[in-house]
N, C-alpha and C positions, 0 to 999 in steps of 0.2 A: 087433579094433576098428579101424573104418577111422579115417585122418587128419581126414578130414573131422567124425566125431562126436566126434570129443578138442578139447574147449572152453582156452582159457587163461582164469584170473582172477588178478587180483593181489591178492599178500597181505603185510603188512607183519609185521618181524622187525628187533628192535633191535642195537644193537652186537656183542651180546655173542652172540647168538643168530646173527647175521650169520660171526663168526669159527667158530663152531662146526660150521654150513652146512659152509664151509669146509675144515673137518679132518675131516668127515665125508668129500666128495668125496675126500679124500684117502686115508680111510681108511674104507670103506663099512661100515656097521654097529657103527660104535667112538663116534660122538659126537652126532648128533643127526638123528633119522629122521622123528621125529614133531613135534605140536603142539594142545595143545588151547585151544580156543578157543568164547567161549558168545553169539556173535553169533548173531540169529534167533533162541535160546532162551527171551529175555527172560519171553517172558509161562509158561513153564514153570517158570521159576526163581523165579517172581512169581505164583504159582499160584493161582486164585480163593481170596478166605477165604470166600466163601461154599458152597466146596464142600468147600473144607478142614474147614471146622464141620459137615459132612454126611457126613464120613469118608471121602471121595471123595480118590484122588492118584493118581499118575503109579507105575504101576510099572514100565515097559521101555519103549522103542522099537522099531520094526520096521521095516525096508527095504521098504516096499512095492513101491516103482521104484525104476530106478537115479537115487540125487539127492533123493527124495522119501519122507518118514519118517511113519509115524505110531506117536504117542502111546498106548499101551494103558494102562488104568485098571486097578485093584483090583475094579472089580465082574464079575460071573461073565459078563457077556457084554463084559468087555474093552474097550465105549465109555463115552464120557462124556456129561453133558446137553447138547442141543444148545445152553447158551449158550456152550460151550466147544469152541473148534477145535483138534481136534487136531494137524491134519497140520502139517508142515514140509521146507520145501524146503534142503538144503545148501549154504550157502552159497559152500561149497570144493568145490562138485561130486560129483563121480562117481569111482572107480577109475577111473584110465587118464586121469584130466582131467589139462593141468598147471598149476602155480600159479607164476606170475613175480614175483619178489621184490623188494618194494620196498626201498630203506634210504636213509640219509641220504649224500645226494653231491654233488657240484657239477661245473660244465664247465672243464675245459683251459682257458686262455687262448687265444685265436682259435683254438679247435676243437670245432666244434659238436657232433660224434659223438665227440668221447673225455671221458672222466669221469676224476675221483678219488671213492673213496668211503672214509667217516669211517672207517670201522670199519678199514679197511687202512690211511688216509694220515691220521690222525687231525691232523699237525703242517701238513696244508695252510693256505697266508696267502690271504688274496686280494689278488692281483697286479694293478697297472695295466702298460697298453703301457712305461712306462717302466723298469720291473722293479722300482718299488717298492709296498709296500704300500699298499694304499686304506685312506684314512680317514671319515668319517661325521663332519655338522658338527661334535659338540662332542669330538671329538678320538680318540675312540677306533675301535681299528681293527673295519674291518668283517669281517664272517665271511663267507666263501665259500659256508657249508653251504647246499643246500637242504632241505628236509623232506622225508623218505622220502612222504611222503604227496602231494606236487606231480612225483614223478619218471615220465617216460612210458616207456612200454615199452620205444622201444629204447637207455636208457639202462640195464635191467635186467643185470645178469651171473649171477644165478643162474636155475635155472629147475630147478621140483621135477615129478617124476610121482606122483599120489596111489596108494597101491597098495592102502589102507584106510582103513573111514571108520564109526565108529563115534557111539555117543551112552551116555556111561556118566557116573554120578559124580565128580567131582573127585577123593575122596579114594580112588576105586578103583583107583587108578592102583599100578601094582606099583614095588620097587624098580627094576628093569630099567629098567621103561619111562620113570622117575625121570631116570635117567641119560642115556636115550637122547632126553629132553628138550634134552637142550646144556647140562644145570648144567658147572660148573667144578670140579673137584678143585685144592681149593689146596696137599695133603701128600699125597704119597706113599710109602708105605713098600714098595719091590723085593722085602724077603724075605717078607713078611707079604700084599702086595700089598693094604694097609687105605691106605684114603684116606679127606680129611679133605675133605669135601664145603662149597662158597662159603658163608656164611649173606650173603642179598642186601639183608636189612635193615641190613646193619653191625653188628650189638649185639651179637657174637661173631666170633671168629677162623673158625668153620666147623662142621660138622656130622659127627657119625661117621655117620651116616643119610642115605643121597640119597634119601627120598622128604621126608623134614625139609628139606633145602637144594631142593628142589623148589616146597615149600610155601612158603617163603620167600619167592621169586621171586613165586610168583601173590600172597601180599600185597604184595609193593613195586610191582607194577604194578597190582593191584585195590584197595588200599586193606586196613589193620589188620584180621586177623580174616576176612578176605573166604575164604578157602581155608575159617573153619570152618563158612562155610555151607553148602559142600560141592555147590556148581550142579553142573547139566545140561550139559554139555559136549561137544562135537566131539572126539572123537580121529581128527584126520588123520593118518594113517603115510604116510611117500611118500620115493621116493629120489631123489637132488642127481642129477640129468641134468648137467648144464652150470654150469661157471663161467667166464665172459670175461673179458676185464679184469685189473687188476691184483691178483694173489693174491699175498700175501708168505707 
């Protein structure tokens, strides 16, 4: 594939998934490779009821082009009525695109090109010329951060290559692939090698199951219940190219 047909898109990844990135580059194939994601999906996940009451659904995806998916149905010739569009474009691109990673960071004091970001320098103040803290009228101090979602490219330090790119079920996801999400093992056991996977809701110490501590995570960011819907999802696999910046 030449340089010219490898697209970059940005895509954003929270604290915790930000450190995982991280140990991954460090340690390729041990912490986190993939991600799934149900952007573009909507109206699949939201499937007509009018054709749902006609017995009509979704039963696979197909790579027609690279980037471009369509939807194949339960009926014996595979399409659906035409009030219903199939196709869909990936929104993470193609194998071989890559993805620049947003997160939450902010700028150096007079220096326009160097950054802190949270997930590494979580105890950053924001500083005046004077060396001390800024404050905001009614007394309290302000926050440095910007929103991973206002950060421009070349403020990015990670940058992923997609190597796969799928469209399967939520809850199809294996233990493996569980793990290679970026959950957290919060116990370890050396002689047994059983670990005791984050639960991300809080309501528990952890989970003996990483696709359990998996599940978790997509409801604390989708909302109660939201995993047992069981959406249409992206599986992007792809590997940590590059980290710049400060890595602790």
């Amino acid at each position: 594939m030449s340089m010219t047909s490898i697209k970059e898109r940005p895509i954003l990844f929270s604290a915790d998934m930000i450190c995982a990135l991280i140990r991954e580059y460090q340690n390729p194939g041990m912490c986190k490779n993939q991600t799934r994601r149900t952007r573009n999906l909507e109206r699949f996940n939201n499937f007509p009821k009018v054709l749902t009451e006609k017995g009509w659904k979704i039963q696979d995806f197909i790579e027609e082009e690279p980037g471009l998916w369509l939807a194949i149905s339960n009926d014996e010739s595979g399409e659906f009525p035409d009030i219903f569009d199939p196709w869909v474009k990936c929104p993470y691109g193609k194998v071989g695109d890559r993805l620049w990673v947003r997160e939450t960071f902010c700028y150096k004091p007079n220096m326009d090109d160097q950054y802190w970001y949270r997930a590494s320098s979580p105890d950053v103040r924001a500083i005046g010329h004077d060396g001390y803290g800024l404050y905001r009228k009614d007394g309290s101090e302000r926050s440095p951060w910007i929103s991973s979602v206002r950060m421009p490219r070349k403020a990015s330090r990670i940058l992923l290559e997609v190597t796969e790119v799928k469209i399967e079920r939520l809850l199809e996801i294996t233990p493996h692939e569980a793990q290679m999400e970026g959950i957290e093992c919060v116990w370890h056991d050396e002689e047994t090698d059983a670990c005791l996977w984050k639960n991300y809701t809080g309501e528990s110490t952890g989970f003996a199951f990483a696709r359990v501590s998996f599940i978790s995570l997509w409801n604390k960011i989708k909302g109660a219940g939201a995993a047992a819907q069981n959406p249409w999802v992206w599986v992007i696999k792809f590997k940590v190219l590059t980290i710049n910046g400060e890595v602790k």
